[in-house]
SEDREN-204642 format. One record per atom (N, C-alpha, C): residue in three letters; y, x, z. Coordinates in steps of 0.05 Angstrom, whole numbers, padded with zeros to 5 digits, always signed. Atoms other than C-alpha are relative to their C-alpha. Example, Ala and Ser with C-alpha at 12.3 -4.5 7.8 and 13.67 -1.06 7.14 Angstrom:
BEGIN
ALA-00024+00018+00000ALA-00090+00246+00156ALA+00024+00018+00000SER-00024-00016-00001SER-00021+00273+00143SER+00022-00015+00014
This chain:
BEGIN
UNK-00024+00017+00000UNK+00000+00000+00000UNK+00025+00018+00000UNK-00030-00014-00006UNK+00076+00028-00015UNK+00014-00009+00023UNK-00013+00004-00022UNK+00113+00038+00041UNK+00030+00002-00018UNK-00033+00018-00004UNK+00182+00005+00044UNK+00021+00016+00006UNK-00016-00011-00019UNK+00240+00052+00064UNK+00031-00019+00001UNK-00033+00021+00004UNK+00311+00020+00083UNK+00012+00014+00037UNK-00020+00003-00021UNK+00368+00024+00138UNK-00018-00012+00024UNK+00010+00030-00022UNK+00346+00002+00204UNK+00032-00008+00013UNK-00022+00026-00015UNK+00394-00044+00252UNK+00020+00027+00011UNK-00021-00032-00007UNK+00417+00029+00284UNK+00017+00014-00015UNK-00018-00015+00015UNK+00440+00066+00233UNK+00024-00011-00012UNK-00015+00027+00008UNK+00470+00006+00200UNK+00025-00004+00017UNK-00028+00004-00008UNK+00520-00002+00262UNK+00012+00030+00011UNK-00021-00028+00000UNK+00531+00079+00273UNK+00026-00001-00030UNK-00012+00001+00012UNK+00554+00072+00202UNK+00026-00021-00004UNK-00029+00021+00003UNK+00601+00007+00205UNK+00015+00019+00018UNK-00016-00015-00016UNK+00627+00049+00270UNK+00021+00023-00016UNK-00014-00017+00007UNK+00637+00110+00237UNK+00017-00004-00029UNK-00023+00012+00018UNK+00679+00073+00175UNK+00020-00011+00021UNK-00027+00011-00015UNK+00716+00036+00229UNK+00022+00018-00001UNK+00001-00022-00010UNK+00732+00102+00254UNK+00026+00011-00023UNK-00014-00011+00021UNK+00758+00130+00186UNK+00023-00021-00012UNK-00028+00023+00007UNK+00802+00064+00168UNK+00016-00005+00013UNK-00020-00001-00017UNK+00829+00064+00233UNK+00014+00027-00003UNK-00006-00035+00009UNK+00845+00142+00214UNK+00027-00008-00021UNK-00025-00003+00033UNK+00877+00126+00144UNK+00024-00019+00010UNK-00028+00016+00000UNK+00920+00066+00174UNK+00014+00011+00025UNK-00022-00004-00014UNK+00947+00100+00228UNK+00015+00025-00011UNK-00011-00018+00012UNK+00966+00156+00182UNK+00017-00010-00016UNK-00010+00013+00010UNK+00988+00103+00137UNK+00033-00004+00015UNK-00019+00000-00009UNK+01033+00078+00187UNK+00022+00014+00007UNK-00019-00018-00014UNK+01059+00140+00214UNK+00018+00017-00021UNK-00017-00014+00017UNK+01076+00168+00148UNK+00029-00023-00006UNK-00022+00014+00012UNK+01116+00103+00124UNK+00019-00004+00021UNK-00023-00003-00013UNK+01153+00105+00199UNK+00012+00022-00007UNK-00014-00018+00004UNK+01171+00171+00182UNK+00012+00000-00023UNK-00010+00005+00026UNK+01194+00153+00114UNK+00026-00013+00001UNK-00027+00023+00004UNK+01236+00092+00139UNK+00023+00015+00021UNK-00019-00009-00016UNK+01260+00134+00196UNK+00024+00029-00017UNK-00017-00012+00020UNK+01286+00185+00144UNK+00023-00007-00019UNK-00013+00025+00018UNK+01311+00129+00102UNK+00020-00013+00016UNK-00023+00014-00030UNK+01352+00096+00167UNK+00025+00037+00003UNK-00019-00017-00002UNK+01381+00168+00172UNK+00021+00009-00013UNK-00014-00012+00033UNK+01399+00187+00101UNK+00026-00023+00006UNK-00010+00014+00003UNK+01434+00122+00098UNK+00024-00005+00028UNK-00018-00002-00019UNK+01471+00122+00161UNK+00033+00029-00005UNK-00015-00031+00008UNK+01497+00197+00141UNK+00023-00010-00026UNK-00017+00011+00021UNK+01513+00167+00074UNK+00025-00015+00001UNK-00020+00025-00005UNK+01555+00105+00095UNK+00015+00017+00029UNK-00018-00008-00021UNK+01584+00151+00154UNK+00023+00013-00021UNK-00014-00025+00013UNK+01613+00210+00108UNK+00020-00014-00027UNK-00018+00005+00016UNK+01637+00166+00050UNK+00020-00023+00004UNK-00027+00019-00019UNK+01671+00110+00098UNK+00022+00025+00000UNK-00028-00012-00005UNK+01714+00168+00126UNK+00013+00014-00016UNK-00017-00002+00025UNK+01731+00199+00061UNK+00014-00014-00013UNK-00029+00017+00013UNK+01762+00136+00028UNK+00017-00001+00021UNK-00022-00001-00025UNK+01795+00131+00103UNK+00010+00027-00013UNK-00020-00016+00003UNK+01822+00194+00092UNK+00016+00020-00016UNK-00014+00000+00022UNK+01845+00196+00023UNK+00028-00008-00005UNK-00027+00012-00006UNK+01898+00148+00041UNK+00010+00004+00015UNK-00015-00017-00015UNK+01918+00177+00097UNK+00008+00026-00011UNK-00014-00013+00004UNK+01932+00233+00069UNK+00026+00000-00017UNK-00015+00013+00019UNK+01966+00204+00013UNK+00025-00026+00017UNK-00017+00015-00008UNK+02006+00162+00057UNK+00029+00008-00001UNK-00035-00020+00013UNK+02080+00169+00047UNK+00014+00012-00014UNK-00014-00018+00011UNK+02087+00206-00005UNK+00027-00021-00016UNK-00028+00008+00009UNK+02162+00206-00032UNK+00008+00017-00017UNK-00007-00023+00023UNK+02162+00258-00088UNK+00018+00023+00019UNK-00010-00035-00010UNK+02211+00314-00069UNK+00027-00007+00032UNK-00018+00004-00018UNK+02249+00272-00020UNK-00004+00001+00029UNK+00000-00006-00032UNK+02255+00291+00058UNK+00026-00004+00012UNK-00020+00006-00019UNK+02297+00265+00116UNK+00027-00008-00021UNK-00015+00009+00017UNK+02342+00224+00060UNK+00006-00030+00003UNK-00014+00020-00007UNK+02374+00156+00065UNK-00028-00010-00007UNK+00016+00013+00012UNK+02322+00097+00047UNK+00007-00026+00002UNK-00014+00030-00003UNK+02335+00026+00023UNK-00020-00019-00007UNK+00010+00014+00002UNK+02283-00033+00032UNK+00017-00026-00009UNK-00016+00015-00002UNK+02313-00086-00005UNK-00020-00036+00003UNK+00016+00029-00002UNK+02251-00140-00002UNK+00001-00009+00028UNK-00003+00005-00021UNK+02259-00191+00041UNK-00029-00005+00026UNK+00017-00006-00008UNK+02221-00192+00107UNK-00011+00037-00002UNK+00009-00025-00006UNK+02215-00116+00111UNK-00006+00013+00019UNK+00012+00001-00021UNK+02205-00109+00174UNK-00031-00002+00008UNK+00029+00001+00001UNK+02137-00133+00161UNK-00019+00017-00002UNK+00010-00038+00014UNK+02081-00093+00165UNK-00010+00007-00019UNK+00017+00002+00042UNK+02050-00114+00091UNK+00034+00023-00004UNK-00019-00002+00015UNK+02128-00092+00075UNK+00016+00030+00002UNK-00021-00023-00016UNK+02154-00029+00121UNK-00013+00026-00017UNK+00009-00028+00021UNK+02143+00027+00066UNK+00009+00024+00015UNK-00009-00022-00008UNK+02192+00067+00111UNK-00020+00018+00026UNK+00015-00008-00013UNK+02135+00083+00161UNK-00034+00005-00020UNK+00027-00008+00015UNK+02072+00114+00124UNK-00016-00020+00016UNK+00017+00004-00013UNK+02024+00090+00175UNK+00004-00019+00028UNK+00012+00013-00016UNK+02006+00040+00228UNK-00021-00015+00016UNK+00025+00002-00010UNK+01952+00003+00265UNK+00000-00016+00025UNK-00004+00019-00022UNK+01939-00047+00323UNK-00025+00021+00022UNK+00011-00012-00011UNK+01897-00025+00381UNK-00016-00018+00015UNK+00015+00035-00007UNK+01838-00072+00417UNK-00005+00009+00033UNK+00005-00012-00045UNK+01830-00026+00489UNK-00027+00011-00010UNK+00029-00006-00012UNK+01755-00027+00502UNK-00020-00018-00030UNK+00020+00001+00021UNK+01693-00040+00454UNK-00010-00023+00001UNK+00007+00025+00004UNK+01690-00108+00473UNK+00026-00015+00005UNK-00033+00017-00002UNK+01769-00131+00478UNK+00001-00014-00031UNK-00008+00028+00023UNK+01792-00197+00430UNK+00024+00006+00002UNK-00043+00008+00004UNK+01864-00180+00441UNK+00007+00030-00015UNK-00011-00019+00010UNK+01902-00126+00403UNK+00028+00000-00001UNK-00030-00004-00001UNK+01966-00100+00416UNK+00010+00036-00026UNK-00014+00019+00005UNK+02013-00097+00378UNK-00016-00028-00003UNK+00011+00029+00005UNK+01997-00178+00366UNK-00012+00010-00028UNK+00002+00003+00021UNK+01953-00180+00309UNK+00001-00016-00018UNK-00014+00024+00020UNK+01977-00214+00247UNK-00013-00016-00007UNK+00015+00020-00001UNK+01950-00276+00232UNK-00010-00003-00035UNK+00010+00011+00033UNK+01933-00265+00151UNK-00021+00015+00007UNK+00020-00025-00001UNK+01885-00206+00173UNK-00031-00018+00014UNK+00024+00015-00013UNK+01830-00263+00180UNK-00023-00008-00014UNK+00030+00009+00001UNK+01772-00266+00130UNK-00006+00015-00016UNK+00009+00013-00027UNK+01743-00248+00151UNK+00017+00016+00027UNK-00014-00010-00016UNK+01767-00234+00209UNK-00012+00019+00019UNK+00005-00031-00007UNK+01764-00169+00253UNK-00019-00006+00031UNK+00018+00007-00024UNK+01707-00162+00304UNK+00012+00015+00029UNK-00011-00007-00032UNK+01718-00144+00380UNK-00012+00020+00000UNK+00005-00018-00010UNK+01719-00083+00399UNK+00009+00026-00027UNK-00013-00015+00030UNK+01757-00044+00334UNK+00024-00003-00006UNK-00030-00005+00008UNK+01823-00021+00322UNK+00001-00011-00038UNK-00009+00005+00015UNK+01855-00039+00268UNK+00022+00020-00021UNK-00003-00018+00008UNK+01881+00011+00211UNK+00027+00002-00017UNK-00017+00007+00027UNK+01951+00012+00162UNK+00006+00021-00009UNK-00008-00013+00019UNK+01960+00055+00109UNK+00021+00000-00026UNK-00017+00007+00024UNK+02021+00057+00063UNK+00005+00017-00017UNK-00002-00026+00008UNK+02023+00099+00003UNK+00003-00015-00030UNK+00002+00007+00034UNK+02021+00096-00075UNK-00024-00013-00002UNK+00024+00023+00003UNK+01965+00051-00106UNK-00022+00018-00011UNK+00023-00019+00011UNK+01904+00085-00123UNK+00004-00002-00033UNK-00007-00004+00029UNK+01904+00108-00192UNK+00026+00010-00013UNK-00025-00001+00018UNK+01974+00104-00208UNK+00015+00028-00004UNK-00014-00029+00002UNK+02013+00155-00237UNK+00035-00005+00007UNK-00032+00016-00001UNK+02093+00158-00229UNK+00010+00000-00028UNK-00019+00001+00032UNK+02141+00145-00292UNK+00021+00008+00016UNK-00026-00003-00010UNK+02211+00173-00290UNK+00014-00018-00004UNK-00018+00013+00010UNK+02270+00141-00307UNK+00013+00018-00025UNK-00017-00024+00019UNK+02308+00160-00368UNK+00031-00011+00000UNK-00030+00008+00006UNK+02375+00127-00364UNK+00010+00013+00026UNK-00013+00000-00022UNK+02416+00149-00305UNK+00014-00026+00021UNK-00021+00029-00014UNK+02439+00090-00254UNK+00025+00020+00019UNK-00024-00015-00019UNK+02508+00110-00230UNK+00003-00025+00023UNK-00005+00016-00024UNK+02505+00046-00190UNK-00031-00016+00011UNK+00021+00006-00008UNK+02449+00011-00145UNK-00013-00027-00016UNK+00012+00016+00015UNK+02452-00046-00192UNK-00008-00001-00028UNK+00006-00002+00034UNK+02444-00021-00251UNK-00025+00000-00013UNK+00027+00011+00013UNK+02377-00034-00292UNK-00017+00039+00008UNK+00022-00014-00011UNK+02320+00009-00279UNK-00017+00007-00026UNK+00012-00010+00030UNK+02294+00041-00346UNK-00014+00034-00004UNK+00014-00028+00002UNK+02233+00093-00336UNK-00007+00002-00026UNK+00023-00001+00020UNK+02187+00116-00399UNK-00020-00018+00002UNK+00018+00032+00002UNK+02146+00066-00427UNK-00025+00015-00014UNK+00022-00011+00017UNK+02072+00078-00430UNK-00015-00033-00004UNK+00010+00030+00009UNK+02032+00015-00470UNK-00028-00001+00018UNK+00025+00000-00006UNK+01973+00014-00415UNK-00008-00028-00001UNK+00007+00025-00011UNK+01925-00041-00395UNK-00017+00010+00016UNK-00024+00011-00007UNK+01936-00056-00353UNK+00018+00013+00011UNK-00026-00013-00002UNK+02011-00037-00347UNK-00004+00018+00022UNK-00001-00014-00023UNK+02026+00012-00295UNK+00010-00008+00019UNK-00013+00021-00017UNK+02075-00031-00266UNK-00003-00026-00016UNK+00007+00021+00012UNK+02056-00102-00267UNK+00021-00019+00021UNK-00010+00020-00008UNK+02092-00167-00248UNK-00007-00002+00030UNK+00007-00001-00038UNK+02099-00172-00166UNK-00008+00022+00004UNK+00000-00028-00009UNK+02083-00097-00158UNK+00025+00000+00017UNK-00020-00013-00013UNK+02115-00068-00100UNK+00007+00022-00006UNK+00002-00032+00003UNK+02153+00002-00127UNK+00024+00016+00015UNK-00013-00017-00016UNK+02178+00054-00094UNK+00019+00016-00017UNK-00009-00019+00022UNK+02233+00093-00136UNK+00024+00025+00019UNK-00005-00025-00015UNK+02252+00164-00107UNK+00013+00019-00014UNK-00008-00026+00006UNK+02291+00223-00124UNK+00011+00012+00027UNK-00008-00025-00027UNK+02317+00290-00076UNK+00023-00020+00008UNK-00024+00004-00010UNK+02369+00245-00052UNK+00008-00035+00013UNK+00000+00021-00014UNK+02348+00174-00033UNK-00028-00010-00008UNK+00024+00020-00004UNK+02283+00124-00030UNK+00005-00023-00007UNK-00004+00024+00006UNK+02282+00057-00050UNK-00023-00026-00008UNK+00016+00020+00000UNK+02239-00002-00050UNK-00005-00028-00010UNK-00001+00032+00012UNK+02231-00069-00091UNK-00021-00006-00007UNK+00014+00009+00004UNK+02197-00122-00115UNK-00005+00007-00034UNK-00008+00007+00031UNK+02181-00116-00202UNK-00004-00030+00001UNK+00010+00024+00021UNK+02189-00174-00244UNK-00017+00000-00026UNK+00013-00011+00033UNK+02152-00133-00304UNK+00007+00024-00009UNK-00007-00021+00008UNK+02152-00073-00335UNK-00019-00001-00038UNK+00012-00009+00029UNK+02157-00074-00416UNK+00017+00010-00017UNK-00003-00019+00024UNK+02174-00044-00477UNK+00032-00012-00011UNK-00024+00004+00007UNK+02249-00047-00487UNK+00022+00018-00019UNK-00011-00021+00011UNK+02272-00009-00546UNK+00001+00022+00006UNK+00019-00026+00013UNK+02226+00042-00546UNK+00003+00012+00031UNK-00007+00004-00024UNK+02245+00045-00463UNK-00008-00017+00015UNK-00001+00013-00007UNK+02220+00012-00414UNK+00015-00016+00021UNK-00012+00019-00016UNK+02247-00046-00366UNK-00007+00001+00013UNK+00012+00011-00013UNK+02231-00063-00304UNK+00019-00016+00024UNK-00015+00034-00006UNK+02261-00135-00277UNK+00004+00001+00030UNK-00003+00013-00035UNK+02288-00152-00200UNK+00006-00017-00001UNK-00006+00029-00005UNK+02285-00220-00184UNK+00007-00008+00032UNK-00001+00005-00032UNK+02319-00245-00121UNK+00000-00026+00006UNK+00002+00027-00008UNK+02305-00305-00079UNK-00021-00002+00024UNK+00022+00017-00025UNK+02267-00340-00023UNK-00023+00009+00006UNK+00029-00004+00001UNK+02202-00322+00002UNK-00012+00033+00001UNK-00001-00018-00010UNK+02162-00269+00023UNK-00007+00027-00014UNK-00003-00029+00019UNK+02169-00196-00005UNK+00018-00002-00020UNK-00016+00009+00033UNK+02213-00231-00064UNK+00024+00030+00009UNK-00023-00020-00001UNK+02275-00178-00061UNK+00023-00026+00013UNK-00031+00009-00011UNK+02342-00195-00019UNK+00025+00007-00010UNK-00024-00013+00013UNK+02390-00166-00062UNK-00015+00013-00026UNK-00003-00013+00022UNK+02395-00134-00135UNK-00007+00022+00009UNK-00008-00030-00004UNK+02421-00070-00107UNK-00011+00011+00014UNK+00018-00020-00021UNK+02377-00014-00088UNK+00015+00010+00019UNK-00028-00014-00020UNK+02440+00014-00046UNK+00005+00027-00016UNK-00013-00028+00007UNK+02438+00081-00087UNK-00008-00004-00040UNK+00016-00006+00024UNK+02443+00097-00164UNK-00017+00026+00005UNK+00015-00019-00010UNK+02387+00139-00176UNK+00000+00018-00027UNK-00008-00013+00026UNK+02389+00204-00225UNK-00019+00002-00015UNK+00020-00001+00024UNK+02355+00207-00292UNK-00025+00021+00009UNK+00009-00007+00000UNK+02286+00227-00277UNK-00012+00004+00029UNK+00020+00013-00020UNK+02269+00196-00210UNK-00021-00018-00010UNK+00027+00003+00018UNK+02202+00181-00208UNK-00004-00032+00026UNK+00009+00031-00006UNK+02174+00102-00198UNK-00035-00001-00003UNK+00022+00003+00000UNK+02113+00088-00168UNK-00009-00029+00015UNK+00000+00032-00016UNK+02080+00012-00143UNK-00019+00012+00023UNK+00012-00009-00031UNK+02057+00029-00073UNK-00008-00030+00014UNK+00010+00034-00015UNK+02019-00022-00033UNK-00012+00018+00037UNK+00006+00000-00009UNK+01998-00032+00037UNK-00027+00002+00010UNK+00033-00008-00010UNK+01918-00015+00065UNK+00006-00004+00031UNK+00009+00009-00033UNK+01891-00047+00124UNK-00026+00016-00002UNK+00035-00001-00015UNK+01821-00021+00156UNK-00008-00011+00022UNK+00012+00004-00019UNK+01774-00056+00198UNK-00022-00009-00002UNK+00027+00005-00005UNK+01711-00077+00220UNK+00003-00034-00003UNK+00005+00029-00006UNK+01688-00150+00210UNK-00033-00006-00015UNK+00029-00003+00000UNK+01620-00183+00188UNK+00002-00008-00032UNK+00006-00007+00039UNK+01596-00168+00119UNK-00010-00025-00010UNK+00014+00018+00026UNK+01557-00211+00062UNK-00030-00012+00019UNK+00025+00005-00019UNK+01495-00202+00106UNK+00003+00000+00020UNK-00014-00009-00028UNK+01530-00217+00172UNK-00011+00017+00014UNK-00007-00016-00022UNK+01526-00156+00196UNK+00026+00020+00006UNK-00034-00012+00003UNK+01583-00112+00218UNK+00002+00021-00031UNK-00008-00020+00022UNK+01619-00078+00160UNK+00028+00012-00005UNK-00020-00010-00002UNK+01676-00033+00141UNK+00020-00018-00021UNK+00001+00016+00012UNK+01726-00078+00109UNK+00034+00014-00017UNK-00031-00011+00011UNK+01793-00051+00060UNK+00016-00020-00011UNK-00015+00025+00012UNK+01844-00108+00048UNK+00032+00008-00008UNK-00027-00008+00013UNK+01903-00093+00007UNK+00027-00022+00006UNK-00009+00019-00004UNK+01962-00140+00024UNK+00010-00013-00017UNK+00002+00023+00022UNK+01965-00200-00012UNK-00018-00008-00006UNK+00028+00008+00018UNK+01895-00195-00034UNK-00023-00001+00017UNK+00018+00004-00021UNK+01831-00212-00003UNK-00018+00026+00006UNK+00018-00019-00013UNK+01788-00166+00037UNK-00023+00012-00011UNK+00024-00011+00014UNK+01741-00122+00003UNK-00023+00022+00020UNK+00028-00008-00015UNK+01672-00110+00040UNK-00003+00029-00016UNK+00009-00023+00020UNK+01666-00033+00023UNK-00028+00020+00009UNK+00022-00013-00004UNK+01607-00003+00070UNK-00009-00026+00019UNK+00016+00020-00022UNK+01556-00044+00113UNK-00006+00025+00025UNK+00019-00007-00024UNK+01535-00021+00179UNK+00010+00017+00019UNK-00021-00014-00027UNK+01600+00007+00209UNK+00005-00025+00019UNK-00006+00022-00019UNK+01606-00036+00274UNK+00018+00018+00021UNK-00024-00004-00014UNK+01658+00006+00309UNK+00017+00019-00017UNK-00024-00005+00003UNK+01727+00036+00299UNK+00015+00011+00003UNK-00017-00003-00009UNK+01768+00076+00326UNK+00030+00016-00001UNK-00017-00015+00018UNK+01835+00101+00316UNK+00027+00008+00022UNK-00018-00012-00025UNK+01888+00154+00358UNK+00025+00008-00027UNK-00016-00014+00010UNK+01948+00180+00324UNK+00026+00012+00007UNK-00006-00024-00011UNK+01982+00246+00328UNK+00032-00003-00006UNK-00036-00004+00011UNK+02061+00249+00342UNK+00017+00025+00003UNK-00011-00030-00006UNK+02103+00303+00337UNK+00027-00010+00007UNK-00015+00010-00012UNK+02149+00291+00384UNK+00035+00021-00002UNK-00024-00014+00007UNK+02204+00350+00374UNK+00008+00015-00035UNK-00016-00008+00025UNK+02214+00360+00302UNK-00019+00024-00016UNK+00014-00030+00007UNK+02162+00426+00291UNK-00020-00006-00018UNK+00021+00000+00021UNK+02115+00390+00243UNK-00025+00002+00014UNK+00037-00002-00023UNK+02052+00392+00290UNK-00003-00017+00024UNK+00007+00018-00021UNK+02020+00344+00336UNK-00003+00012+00026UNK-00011-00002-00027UNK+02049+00339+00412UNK-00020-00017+00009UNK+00026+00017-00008UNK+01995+00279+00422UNK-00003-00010-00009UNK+00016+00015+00010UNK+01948+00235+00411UNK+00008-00022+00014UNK-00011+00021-00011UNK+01966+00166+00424UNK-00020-00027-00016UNK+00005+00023+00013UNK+01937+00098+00412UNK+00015-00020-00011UNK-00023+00013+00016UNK+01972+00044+00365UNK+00018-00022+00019UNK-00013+00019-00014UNK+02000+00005+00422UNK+00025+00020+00011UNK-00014-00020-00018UNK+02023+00070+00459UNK+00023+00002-00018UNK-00022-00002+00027UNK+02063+00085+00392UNK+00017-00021-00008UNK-00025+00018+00005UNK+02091+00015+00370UNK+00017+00002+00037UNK-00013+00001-00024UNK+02119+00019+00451UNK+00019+00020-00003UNK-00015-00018+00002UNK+02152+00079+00438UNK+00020+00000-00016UNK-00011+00007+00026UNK+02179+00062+00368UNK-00003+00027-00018UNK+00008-00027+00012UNK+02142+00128+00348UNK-00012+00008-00023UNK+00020+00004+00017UNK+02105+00103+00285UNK+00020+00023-00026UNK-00016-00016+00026UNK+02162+00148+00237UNK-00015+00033+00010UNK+00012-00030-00012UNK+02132+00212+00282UNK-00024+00004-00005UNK+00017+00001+00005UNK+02068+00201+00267UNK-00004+00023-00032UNK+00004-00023+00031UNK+02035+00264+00222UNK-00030+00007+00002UNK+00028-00004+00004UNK+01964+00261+00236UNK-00017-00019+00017UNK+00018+00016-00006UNK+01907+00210+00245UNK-00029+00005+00006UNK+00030-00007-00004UNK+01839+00222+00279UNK-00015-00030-00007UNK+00024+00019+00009UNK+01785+00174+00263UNK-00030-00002+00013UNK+00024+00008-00015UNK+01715+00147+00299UNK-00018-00017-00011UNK+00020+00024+00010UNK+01662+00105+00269UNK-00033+00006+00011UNK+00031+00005-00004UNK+01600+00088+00294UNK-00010-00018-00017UNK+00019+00018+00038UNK+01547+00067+00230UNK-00028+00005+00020UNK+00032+00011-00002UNK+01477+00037+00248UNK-00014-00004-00023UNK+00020+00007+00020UNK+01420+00032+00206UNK+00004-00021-00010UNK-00002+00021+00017UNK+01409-00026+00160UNK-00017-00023+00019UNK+00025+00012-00010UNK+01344-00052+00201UNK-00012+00015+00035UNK+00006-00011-00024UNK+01315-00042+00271UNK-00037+00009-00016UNK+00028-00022+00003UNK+01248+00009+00270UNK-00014+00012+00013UNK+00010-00017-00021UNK+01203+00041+00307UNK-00009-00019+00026UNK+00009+00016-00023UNK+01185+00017+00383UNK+00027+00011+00022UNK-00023-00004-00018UNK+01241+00063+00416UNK+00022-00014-00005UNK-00020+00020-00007UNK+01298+00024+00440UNK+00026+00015+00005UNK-00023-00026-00001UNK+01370+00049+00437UNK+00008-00002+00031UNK-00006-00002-00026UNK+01390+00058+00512UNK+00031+00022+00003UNK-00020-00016+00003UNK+01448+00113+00493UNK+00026-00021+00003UNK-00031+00011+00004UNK+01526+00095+00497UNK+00007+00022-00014UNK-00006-00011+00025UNK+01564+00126+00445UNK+00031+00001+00010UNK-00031-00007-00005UNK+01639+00154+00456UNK+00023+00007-00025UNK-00024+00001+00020UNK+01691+00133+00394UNK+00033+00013+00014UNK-00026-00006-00011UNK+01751+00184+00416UNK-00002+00000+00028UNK-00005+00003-00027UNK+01775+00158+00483UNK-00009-00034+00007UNK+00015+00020-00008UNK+01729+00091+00483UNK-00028-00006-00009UNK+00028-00004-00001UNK+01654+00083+00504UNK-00006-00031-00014UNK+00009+00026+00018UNK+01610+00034+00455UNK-00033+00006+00017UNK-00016+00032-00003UNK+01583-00014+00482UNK+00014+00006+00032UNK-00014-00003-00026UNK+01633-00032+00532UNK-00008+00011+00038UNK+00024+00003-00019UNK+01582-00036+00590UNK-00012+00024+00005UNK+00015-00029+00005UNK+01544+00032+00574UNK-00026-00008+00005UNK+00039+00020-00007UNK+01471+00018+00582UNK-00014+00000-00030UNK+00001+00011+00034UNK+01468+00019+00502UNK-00014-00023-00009UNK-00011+00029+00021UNK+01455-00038+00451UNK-00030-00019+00009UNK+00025+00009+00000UNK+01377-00045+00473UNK-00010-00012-00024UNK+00007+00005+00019UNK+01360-00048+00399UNK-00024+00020-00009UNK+00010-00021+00028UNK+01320-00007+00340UNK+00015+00009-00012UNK-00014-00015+00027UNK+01371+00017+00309UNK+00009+00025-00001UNK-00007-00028-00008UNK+01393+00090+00292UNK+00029-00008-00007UNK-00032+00002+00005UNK+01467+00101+00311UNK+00007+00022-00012UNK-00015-00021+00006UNK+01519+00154+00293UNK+00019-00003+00007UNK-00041-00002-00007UNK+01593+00174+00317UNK+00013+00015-00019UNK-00005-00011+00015UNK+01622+00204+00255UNK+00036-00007+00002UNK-00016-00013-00020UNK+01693+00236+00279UNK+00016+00019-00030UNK-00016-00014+00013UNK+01755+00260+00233UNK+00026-00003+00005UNK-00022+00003+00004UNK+01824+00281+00225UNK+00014+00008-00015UNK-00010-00010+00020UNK+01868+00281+00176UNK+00031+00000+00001UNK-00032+00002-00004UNK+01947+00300+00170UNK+00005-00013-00024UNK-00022+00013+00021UNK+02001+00254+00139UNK+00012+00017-00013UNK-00017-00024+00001UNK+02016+00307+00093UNK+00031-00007-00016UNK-00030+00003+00004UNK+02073+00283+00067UNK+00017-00007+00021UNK-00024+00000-00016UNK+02106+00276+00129UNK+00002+00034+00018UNK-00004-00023-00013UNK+02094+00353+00144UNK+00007+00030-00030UNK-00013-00016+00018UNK+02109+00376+00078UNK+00028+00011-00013
């Protein structure tokens, strides 16, 4: 008779064992590689959205103020409401201040258009005033011997124009500043125009007259206002947010949820920062023209919580601890404090 060979009942469950064994092997390798993947991926991305937040921050800061070749020179805002802070071109820079990482109030009062979305607790608030990204300046070619006389730089045929309809521009030479609203800028026998309309309402111009003629070959540029702040993004979560005034709020990074912002005054005249001050400390003072250098704070979190460790850290933006409480967020998420300063260099040039 042939004998039969086969598995018995033993071997049969050494082997399911020793597969267990090896599947439990590959998936916890599995696992540990793709935490280490995502935890790489939470890093990259945090690094990323840290380093190129505070670069556009401090692009415009640096660029704030500039006035071509003019220093310590008369200056004439003639739109009305200038005072405002969409409007005050004569101060490069400002900013509200909130205290602590969980304060709703901000001093100065914060303005009531800066609302959608609107700005989360615990984040300063940012203003930057400077030329408009992109723009180049045009001169003038006619001479104005008086402040009302027409306004006729070089005409280039862009699209879109360089100066457009409701542009705020700034027009400068070594010997005064000046500020209006356009009505247009076009092609006027082979010259261009550019229109002041006066009347009612806010930013419209209060007068014709810049207060100074300005000499052939001051240079015209449309300068706008920049807010920064934190509020909640597309995917409510916190995000960094750049709103130009007039126009609505543009979501530019996700995953900055704090803020913070000191700036440097030079209190006797020498071009170099005497201190660091917060934006309340400064509008109290009436110090915001002294102002020549801005430090900067952001704390950026991952996209997603990961892992099993829990954040338990507090985190120190400048001269205020996140979260208010300290005890940290008791989340997954990886943080960062990413920390700059940059000088107003046109107010030390």
């Amino acid at each position: 008779m042939r004998r039969h060979e086969g598995f018995t009942l033993v071997e049969l469950m050494v082997a399911l064992a020793l597969s267990l064994l090896l599947i439990g092997g590959a998936i916890t390798v599995f696992f540990g590689s793709r935490l280490a993947y995502q935890t790489t991926e939470d890093s990259s991305r945090v690094q990323e959205t840290g380093r190129l937040a505070l670069e556009v921050m401090l692009r415009d800061i640096r660029n704030a103020g500039w006035q071509g070749c003019s220093r310590e020179v008369p200056v004439s805002n003639v739109l009305n409401d200038a005072d405002d802070v969409r409007w005050n071109f004569a101060e490069p820079v400002g900013g509200f201040d909130v205290g602590t990482a969980d304060a709703t109030v901000w001093a100065p009062a914060l303005p009531g258009f800066i609302d959608d979305p609107a700005p989360l607790a615990g984040s300063d608030v940012l203003v930057v005033r400077g030329p408009r990204r992109e723009s180049r300046p045009l001169r003038i070619v006619l001479e104005m011997t008086a402040g009302t006389d027409e306004v006729r730089p070089e005409f280039f045929n862009t699209n879109p124009p360089i100066i457009a309809n409701g542009d705020v521009v700034q027009i400068a030479d070594c010997s005064a500043i000046a500020w209006f609203r356009a009505s247009g800028y076009a092609d006027d026998a082979g010259t261009g125009l550019i229109g002041r309309v006066v009347g009612p309402g806010t930013a419209v111009n209060a007068s014709v007259d810049l207060g100074f003629g300005f000499r052939e070959g001051a240079d015209l540029v449309p300068v706008e206002t920049v807010f920064y702040y934190v509020g909640l993004g597309e995917r409510n979560e916190p995000a960094l947010f750049r709103m130009v005034a007039d126009q609505p709020a543009v979501e530019m990074f996700d995953g900055v949820e704090g803020l913070q912002v000191l700036y440097g005054v030079d209190t006797d005249g020498d071009f170099t920062v005497d201190d660091y001050l917060d934006a309340d400390a400064v509008a109290a003072a009436g110090r915001w023209p002294e102002v020549t250098a801005v430090s900067l704070a952001l704390l950026v979190r991952s996209p997603e919580e990961q892992g099993v460790d829990v954040e338990t850290r507090s985190f120190a933006l400048l001269d205020v601890a996140y979260p208010a409480g300290g005890g940290g967020f008791n989340d997954r998420r990886r943080r960062e404090v990413f920390t700059a300063t940059a000088t107003v260099r046109n107010r030390v040039q």
